[in-house]
PyMOL Python script that loads the backbone (N, CA, C, O; Angstrom):
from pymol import cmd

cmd.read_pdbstr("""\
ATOM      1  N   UNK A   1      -4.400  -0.403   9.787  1.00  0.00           N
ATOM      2  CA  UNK A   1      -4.892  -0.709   8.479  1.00  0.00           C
ATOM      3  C   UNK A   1      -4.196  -1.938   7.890  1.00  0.00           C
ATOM      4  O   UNK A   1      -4.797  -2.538   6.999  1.00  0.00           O
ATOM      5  N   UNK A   2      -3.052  -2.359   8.269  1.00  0.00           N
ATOM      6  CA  UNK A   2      -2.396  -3.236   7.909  1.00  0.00           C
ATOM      7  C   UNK A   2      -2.500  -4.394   8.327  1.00  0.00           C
ATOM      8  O   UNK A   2      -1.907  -5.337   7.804  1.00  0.00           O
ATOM      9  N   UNK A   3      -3.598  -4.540   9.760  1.00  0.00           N
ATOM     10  CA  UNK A   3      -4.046  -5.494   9.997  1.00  0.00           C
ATOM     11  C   UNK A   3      -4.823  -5.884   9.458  1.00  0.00           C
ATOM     12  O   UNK A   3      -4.909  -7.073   9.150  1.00  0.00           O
ATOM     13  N   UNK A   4      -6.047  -4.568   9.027  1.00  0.00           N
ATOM     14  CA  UNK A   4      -7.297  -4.677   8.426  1.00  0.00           C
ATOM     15  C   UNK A   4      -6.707  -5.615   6.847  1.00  0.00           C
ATOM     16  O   UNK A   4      -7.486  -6.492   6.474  1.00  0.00           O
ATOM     17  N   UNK A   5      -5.856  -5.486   6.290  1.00  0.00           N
ATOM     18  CA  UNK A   5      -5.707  -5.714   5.102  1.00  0.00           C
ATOM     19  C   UNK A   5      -4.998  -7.378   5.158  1.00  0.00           C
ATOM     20  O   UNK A   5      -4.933  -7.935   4.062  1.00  0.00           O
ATOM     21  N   UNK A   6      -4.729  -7.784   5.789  1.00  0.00           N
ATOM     22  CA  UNK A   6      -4.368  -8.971   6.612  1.00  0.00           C
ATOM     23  C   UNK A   6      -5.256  -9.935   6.863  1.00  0.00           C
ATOM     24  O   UNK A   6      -5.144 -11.105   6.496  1.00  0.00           O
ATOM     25  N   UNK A   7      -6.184  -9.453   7.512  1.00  0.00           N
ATOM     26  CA  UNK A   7      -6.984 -10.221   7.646  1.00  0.00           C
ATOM     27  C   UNK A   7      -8.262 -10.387   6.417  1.00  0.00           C
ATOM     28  O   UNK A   7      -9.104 -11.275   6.554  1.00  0.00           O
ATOM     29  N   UNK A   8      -8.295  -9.530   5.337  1.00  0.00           N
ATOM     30  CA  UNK A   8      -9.125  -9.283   4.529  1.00  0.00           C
ATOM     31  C   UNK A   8      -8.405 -10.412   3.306  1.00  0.00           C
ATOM     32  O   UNK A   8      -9.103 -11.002   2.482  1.00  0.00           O
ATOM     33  N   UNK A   9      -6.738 -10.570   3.404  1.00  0.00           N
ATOM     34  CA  UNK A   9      -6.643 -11.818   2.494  1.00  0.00           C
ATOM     35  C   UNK A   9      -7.041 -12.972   3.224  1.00  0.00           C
ATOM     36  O   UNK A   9      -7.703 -13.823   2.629  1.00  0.00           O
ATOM     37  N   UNK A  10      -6.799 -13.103   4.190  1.00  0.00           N
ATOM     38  CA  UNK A  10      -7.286 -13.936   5.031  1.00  0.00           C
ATOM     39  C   UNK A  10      -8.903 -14.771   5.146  1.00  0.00           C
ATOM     40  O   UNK A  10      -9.220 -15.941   4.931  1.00  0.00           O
ATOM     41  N   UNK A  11      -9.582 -13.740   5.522  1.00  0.00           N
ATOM     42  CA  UNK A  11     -10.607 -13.761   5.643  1.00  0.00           C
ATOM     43  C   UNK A  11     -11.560 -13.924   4.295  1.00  0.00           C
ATOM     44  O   UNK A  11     -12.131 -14.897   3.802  1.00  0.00           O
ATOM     45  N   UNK A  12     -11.495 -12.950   4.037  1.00  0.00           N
ATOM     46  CA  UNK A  12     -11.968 -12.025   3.234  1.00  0.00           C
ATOM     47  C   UNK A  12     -12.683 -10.701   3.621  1.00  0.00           C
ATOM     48  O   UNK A  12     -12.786 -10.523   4.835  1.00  0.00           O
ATOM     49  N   UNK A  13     -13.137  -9.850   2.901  1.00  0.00           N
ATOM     50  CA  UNK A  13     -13.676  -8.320   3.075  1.00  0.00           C
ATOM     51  C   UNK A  13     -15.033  -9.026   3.762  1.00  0.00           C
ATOM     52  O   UNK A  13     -14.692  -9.250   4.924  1.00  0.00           O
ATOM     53  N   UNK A  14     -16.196  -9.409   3.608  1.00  0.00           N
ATOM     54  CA  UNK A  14     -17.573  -8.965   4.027  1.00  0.00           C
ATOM     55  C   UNK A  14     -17.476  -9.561   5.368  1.00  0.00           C
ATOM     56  O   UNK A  14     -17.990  -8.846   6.228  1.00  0.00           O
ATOM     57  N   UNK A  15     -16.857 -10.897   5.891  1.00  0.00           N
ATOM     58  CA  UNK A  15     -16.924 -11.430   7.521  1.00  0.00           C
ATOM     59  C   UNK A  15     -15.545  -9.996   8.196  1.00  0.00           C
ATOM     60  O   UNK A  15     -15.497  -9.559   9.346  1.00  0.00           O
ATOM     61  N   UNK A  16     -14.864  -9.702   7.323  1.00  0.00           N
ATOM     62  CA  UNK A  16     -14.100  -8.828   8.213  1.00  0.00           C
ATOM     63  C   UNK A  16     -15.052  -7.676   8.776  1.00  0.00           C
ATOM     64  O   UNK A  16     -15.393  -7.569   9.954  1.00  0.00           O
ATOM     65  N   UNK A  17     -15.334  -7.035   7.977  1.00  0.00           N
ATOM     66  CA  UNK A  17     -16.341  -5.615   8.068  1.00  0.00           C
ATOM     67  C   UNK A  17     -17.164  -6.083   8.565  1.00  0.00           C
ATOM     68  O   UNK A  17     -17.279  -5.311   9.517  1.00  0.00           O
ATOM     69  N   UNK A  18     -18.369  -7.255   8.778  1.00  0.00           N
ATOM     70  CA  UNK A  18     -18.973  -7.448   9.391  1.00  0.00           C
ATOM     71  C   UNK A  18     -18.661  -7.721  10.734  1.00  0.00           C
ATOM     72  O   UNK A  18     -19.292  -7.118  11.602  1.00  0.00           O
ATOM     73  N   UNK A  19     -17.662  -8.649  11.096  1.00  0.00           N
ATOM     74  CA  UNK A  19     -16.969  -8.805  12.351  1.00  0.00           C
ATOM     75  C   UNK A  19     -16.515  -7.415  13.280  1.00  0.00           C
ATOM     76  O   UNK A  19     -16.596  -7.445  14.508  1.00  0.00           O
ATOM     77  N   UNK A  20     -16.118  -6.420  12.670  1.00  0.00           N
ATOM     78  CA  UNK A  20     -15.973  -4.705  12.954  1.00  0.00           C
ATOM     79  C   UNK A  20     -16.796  -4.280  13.200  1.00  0.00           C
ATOM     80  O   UNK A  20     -16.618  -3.362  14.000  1.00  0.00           O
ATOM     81  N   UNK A  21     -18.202  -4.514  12.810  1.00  0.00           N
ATOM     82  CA  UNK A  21     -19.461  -3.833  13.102  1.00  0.00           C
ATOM     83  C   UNK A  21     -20.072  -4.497  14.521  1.00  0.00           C
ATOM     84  O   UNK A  21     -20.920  -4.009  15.268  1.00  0.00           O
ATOM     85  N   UNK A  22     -19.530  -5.463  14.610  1.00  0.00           N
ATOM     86  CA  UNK A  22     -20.234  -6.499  15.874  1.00  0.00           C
ATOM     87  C   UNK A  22     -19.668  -6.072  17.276  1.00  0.00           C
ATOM     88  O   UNK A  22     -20.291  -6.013  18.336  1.00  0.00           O
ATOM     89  N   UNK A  23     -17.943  -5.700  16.968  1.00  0.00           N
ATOM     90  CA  UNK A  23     -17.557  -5.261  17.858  1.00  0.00           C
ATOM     91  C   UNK A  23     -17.490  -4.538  18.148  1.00  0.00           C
ATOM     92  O   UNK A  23     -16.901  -4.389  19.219  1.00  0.00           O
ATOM     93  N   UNK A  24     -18.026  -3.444  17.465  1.00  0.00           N
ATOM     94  CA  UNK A  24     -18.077  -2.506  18.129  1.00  0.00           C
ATOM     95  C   UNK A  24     -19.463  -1.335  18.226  1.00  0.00           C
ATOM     96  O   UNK A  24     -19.755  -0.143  18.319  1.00  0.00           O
ATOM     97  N   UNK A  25     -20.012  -2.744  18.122  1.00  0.00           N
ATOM     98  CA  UNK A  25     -21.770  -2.299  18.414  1.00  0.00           C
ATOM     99  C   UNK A  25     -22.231  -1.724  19.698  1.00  0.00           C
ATOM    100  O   UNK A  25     -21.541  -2.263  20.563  1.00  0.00           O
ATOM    101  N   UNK A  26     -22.858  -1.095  20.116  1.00  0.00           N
ATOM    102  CA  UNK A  26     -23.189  -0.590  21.636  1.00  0.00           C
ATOM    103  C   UNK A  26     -23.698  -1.220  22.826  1.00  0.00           C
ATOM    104  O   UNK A  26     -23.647  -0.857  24.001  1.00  0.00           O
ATOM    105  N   UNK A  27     -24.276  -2.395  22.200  1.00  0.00           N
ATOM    106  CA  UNK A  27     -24.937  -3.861  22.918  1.00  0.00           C
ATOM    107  C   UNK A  27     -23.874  -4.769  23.380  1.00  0.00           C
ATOM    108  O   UNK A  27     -24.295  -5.752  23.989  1.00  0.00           O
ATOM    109  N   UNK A  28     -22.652  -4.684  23.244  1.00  0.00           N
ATOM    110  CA  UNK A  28     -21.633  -5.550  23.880  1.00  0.00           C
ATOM    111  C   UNK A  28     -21.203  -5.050  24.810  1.00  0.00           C
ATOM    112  O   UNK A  28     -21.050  -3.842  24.987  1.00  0.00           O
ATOM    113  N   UNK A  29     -20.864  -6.216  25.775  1.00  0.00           N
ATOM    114  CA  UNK A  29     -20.291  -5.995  27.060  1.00  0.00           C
ATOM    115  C   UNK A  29     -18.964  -4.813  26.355  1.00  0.00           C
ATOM    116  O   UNK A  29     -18.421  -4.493  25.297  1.00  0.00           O
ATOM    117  N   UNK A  30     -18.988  -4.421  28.297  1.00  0.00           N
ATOM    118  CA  UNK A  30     -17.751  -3.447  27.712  1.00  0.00           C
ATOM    119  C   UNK A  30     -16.292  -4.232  27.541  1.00  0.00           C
ATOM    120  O   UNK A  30     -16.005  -4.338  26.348  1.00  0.00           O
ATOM    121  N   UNK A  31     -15.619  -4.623  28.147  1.00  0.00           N
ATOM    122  CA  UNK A  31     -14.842  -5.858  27.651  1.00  0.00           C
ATOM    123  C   UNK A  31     -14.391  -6.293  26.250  1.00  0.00           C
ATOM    124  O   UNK A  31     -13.207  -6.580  26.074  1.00  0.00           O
ATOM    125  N   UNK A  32     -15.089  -6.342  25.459  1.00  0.00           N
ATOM    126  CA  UNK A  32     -15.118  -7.217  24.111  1.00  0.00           C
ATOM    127  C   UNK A  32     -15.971  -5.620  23.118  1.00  0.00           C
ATOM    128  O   UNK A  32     -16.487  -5.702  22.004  1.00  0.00           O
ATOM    129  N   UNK A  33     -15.906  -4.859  23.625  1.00  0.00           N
ATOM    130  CA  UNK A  33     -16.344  -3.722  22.807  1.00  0.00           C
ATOM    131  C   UNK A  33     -14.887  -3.233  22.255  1.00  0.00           C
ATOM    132  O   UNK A  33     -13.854  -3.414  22.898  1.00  0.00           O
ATOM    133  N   UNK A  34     -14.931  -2.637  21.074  1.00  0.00           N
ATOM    134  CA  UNK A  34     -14.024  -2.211  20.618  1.00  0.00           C
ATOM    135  C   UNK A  34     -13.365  -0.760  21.122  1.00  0.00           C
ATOM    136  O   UNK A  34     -14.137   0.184  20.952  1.00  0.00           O
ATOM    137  N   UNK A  35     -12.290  -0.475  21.614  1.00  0.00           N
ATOM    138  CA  UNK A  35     -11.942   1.117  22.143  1.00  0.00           C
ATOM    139  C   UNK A  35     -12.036   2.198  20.651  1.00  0.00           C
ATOM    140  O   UNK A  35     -11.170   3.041  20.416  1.00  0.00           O
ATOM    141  N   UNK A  36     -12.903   2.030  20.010  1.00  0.00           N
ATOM    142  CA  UNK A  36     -13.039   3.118  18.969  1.00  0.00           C
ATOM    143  C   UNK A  36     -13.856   3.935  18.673  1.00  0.00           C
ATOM    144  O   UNK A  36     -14.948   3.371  18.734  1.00  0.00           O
ATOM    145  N   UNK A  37     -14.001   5.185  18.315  1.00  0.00           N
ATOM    146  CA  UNK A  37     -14.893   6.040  17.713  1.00  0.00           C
ATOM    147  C   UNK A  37     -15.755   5.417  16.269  1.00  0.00           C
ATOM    148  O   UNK A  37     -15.406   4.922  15.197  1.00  0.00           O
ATOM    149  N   UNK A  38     -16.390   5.583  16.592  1.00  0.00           N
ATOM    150  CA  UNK A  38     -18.325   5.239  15.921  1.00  0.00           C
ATOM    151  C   UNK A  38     -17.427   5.523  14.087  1.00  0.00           C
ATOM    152  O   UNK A  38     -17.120   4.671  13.252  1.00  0.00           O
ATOM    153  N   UNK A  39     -17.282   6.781  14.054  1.00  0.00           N
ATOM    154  CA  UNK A  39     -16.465   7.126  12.995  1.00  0.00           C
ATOM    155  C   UNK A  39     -15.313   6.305  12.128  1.00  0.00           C
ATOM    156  O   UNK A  39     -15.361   5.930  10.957  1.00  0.00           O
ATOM    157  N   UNK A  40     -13.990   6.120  13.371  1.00  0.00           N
ATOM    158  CA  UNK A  40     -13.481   5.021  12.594  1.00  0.00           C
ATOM    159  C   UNK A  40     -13.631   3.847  12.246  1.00  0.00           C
ATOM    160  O   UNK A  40     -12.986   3.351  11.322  1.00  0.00           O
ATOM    161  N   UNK A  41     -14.437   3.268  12.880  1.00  0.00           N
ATOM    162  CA  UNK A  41     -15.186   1.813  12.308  1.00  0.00           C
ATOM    163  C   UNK A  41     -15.851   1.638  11.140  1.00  0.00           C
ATOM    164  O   UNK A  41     -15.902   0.581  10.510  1.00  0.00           O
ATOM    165  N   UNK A  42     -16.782   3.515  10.602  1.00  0.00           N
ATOM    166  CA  UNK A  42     -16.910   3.180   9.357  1.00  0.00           C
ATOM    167  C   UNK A  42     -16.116   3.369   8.228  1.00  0.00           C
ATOM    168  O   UNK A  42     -16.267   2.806   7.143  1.00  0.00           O
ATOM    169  N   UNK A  43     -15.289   4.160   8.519  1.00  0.00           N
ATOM    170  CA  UNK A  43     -14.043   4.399   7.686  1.00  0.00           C
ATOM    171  C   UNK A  43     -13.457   3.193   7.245  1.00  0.00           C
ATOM    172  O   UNK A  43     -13.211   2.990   6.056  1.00  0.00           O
ATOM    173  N   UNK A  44     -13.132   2.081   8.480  1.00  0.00           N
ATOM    174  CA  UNK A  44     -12.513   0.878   7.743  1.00  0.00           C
ATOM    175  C   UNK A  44     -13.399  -0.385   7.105  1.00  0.00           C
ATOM    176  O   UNK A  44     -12.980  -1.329   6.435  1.00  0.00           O
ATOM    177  N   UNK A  45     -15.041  -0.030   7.621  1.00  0.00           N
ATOM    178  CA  UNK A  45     -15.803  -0.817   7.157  1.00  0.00           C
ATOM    179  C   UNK A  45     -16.016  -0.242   5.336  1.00  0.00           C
ATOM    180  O   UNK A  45     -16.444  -0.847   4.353  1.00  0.00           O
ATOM    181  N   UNK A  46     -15.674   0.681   5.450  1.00  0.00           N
ATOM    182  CA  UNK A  46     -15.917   1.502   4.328  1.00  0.00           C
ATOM    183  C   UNK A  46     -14.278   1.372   3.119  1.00  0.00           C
ATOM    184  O   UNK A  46     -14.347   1.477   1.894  1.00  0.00           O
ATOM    185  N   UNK A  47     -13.246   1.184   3.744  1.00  0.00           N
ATOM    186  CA  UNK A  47     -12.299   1.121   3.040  1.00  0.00           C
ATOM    187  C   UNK A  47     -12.558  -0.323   2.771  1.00  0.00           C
ATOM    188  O   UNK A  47     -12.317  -0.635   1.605  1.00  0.00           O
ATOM    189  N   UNK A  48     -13.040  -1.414   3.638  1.00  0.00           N
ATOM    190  CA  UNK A  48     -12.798  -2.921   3.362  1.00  0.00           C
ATOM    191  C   UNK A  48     -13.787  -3.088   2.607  1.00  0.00           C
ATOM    192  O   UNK A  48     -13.722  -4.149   1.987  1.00  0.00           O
ATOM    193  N   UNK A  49     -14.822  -2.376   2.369  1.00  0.00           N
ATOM    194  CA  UNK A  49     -15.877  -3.158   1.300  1.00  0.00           C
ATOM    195  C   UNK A  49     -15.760  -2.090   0.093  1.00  0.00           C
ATOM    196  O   UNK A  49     -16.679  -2.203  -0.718  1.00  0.00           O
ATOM    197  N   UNK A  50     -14.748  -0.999  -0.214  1.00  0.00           N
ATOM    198  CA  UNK A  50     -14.608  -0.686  -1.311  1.00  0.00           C
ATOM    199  C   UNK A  50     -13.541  -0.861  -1.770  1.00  0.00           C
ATOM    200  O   UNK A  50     -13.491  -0.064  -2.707  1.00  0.00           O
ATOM    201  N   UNK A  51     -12.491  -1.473  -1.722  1.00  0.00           N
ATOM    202  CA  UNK A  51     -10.874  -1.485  -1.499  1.00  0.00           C
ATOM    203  C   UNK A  51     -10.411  -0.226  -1.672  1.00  0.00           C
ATOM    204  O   UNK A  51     -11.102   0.783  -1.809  1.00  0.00           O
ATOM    205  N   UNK A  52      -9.104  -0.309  -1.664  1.00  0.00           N
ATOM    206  CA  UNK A  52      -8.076   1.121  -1.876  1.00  0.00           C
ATOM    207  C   UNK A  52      -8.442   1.872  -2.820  1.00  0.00           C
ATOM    208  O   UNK A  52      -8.993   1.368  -3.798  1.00  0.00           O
ATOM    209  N   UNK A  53      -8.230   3.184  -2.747  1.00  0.00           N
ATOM    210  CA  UNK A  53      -8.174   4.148  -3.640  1.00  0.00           C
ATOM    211  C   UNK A  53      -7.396   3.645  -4.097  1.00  0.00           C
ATOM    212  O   UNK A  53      -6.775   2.804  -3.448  1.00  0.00           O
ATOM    213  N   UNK A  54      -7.076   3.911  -5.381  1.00  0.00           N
ATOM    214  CA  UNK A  54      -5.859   4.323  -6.455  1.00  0.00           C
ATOM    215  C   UNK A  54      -5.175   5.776  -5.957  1.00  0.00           C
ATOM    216  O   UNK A  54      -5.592   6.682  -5.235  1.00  0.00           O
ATOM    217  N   UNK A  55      -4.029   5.578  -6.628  1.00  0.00           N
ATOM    218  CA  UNK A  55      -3.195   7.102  -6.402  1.00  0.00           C
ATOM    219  C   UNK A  55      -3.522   8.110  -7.479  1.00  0.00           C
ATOM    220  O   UNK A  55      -4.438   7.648  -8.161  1.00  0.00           O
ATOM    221  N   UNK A  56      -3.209   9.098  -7.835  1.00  0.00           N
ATOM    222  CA  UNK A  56      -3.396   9.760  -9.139  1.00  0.00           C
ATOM    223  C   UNK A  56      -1.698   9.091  -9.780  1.00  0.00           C
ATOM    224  O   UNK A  56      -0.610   8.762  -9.307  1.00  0.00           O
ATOM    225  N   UNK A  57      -2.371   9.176 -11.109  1.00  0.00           N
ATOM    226  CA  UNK A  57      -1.354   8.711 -12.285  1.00  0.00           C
ATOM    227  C   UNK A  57       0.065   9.300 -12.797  1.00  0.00           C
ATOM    228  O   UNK A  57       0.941   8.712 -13.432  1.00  0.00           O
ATOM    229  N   UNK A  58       0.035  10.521 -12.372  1.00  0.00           N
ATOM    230  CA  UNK A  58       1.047  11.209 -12.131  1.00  0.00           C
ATOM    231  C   UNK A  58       1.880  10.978 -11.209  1.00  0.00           C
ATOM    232  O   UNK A  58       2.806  11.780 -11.331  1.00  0.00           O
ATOM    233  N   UNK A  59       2.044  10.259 -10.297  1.00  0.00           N
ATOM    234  CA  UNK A  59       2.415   9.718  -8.940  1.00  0.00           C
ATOM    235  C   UNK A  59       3.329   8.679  -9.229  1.00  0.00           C
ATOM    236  O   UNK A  59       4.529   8.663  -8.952  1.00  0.00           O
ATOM    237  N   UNK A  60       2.585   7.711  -9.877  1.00  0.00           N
ATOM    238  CA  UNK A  60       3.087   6.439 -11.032  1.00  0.00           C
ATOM    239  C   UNK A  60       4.459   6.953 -11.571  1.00  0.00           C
ATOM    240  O   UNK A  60       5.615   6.878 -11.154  1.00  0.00           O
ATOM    241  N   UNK A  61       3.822   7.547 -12.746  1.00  0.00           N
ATOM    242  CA  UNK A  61       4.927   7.810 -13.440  1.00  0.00           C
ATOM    243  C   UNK A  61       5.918   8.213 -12.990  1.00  0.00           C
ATOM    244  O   UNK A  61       6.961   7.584 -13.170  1.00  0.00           O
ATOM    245  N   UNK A  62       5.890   9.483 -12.207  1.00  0.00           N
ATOM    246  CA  UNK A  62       7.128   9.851 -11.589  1.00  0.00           C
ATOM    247  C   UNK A  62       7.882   8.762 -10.902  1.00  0.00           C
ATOM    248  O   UNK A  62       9.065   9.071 -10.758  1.00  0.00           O
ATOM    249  N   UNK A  63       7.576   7.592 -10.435  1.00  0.00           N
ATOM    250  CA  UNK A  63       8.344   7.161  -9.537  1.00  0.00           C
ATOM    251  C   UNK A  63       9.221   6.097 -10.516  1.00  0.00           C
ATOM    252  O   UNK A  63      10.303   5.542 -10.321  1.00  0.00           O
ATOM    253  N   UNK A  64       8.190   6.053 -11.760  1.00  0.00           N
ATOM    254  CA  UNK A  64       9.111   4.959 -12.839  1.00  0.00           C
ATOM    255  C   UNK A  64      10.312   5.716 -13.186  1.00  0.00           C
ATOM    256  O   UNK A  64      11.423   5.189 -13.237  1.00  0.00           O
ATOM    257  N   UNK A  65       9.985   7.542 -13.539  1.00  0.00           N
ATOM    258  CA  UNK A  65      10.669   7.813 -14.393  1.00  0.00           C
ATOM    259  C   UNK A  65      11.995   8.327 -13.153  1.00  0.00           C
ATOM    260  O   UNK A  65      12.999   8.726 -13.743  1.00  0.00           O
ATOM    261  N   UNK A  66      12.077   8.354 -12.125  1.00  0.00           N
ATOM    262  CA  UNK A  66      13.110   8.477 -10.839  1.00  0.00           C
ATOM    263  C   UNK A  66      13.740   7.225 -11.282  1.00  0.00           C
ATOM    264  O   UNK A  66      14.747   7.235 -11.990  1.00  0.00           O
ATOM    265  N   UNK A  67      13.164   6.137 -10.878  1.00  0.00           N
ATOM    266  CA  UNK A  67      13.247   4.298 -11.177  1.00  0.00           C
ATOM    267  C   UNK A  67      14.441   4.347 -12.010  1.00  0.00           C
ATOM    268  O   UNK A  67      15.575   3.993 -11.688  1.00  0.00           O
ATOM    269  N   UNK A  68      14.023   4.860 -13.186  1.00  0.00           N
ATOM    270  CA  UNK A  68      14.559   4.313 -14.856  1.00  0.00           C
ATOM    271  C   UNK A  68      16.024   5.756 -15.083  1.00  0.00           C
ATOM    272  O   UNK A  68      16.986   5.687 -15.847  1.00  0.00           O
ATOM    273  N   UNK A  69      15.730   6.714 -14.283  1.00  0.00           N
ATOM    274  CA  UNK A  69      16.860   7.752 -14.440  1.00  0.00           C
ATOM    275  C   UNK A  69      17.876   7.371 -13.361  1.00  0.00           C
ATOM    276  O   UNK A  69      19.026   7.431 -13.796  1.00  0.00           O
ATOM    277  N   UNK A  70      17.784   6.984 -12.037  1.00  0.00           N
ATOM    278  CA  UNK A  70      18.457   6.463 -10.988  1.00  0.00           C
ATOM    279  C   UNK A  70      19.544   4.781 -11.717  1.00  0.00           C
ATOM    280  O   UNK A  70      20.738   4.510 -11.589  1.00  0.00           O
ATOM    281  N   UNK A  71      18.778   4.273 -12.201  1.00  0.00           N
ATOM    282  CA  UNK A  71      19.383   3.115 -12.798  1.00  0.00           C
ATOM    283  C   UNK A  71      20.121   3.279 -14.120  1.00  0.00           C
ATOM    284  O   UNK A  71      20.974   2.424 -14.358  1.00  0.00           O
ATOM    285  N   UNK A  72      19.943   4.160 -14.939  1.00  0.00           N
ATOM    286  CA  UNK A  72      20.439   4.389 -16.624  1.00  0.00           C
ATOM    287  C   UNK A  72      22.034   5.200 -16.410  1.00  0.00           C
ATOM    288  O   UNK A  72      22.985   5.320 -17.182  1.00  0.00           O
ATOM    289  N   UNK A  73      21.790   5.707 -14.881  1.00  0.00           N
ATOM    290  CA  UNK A  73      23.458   6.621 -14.662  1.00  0.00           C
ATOM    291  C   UNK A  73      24.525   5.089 -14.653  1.00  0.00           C
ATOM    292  O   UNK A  73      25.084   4.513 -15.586  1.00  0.00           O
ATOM    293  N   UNK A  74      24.492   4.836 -13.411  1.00  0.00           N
ATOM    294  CA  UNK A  74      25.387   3.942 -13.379  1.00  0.00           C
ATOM    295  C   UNK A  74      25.690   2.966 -14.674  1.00  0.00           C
ATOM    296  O   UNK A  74      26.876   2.762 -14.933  1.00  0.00           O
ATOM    297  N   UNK A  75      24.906   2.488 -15.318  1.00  0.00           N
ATOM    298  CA  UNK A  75      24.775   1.567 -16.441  1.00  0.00           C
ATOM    299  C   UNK A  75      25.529   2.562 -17.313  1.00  0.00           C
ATOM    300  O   UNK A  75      26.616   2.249 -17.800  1.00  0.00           O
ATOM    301  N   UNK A  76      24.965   3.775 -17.523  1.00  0.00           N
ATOM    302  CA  UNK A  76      25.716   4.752 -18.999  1.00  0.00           C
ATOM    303  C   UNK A  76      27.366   4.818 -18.699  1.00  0.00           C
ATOM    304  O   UNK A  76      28.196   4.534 -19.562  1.00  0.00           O
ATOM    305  N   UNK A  77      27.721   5.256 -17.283  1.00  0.00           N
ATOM    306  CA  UNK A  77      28.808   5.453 -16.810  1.00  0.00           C
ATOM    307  C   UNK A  77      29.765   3.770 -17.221  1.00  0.00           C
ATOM    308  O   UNK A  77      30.854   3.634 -17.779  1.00  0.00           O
ATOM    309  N   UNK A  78      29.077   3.009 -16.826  1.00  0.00           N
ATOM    310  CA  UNK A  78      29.556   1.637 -17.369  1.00  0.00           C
ATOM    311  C   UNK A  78      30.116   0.985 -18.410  1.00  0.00           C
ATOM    312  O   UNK A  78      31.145   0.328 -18.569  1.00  0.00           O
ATOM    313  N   UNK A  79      28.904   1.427 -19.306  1.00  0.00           N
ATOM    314  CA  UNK A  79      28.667   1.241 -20.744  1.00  0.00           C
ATOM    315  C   UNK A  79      29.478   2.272 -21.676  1.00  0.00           C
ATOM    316  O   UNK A  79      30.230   1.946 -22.595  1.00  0.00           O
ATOM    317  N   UNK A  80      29.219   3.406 -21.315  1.00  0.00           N
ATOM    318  CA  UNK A  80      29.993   4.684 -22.563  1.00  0.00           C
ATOM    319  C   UNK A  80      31.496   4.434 -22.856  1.00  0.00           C
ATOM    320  O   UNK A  80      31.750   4.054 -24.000  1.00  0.00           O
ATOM    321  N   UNK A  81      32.141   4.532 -22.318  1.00  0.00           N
ATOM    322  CA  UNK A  81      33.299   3.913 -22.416  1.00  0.00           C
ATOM    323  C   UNK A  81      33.921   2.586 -23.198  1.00  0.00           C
ATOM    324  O   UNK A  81      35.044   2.409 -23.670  1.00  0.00           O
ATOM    325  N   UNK A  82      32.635   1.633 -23.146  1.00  0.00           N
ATOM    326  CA  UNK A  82      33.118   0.899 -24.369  1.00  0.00           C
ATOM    327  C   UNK A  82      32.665   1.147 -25.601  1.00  0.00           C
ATOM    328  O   UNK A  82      33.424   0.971 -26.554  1.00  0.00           O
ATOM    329  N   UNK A  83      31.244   1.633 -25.811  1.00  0.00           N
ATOM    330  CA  UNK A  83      30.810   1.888 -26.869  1.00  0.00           C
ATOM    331  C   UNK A  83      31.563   3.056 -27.421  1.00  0.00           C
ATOM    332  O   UNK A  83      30.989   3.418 -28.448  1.00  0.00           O
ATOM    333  N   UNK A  84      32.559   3.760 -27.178  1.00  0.00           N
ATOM    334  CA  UNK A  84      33.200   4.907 -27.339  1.00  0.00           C
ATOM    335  C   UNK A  84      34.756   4.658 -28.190  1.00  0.00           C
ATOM    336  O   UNK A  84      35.531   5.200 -28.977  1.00  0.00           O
ATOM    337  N   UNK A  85      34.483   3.084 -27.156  1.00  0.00           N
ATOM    338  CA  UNK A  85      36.047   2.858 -27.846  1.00  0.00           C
ATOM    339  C   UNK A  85      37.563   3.685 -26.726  1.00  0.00           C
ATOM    340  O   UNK A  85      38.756   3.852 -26.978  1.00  0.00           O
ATOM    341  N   UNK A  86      36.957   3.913 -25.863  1.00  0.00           N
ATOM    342  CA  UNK A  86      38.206   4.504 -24.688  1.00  0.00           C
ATOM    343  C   UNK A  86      38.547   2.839 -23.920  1.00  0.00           C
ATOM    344  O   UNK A  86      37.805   1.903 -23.623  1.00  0.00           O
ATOM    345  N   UNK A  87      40.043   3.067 -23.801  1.00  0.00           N
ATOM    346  CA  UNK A  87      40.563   1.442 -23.283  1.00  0.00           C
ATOM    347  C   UNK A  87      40.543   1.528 -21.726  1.00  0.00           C
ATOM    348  O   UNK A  87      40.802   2.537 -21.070  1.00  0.00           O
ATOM    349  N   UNK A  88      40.258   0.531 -21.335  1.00  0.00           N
ATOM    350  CA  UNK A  88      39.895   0.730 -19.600  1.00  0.00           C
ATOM    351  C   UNK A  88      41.521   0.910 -19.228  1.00  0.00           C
ATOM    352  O   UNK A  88      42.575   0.635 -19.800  1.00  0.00           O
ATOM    353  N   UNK A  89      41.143   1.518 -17.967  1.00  0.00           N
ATOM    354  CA  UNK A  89      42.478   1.966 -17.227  1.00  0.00           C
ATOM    355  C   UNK A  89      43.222   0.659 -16.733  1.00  0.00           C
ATOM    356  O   UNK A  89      42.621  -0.294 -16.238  1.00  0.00           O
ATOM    357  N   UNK A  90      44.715   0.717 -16.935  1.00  0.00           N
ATOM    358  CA  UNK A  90      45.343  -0.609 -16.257  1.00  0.00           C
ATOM    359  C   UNK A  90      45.814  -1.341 -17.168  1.00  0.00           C
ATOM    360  O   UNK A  90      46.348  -2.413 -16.883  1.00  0.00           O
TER     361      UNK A  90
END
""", "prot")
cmd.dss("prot")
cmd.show_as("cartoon", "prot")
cmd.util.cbc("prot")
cmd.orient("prot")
């Protein structure tokens, strides 16, 4: 898929998906035929001419709010101490 998406900045989506359909049409030599199931060809012809799903939104958030709690420790641990008025060690 990561090729597929590669070549789709590249390219663009409709010569990619179209180019996928050519190769792996039933009329080509065997050689230059694609080794794939009928199935996955439309799957990616089908992911390249609709782009990506989205994730659900809940997914998002959580990863900001991991993001923003992972980063606020070290910083508080940093920070409290002066705003507190405790004198650094040494």
């Amino acid at each position: 898929m990561l090729a597929d998406d590669r070549a789709r900045h590249a390219h663009g989506s409709l010569p990619l998906a179209c180019a996928l359909v050519h190769m792996s049409a039933p009329g080509e030599p065997a050689p230059a035929r694609m080794a794939l199931a009928d199935s996955a060809v439309t799957e990616r012809v089908e992911r390249l001419l609709t782009g990506p799903r989205p994730g659900p939104r809940w997914v998002s958030a959580t990863v900001y709010f991991v993001g923003i709690v992972l980063l606020s420790g070290p910083i508080t641990i940093l920070v409290a101490p002066v705003l507190c008025g405790i004198p650094w060690p040494g």
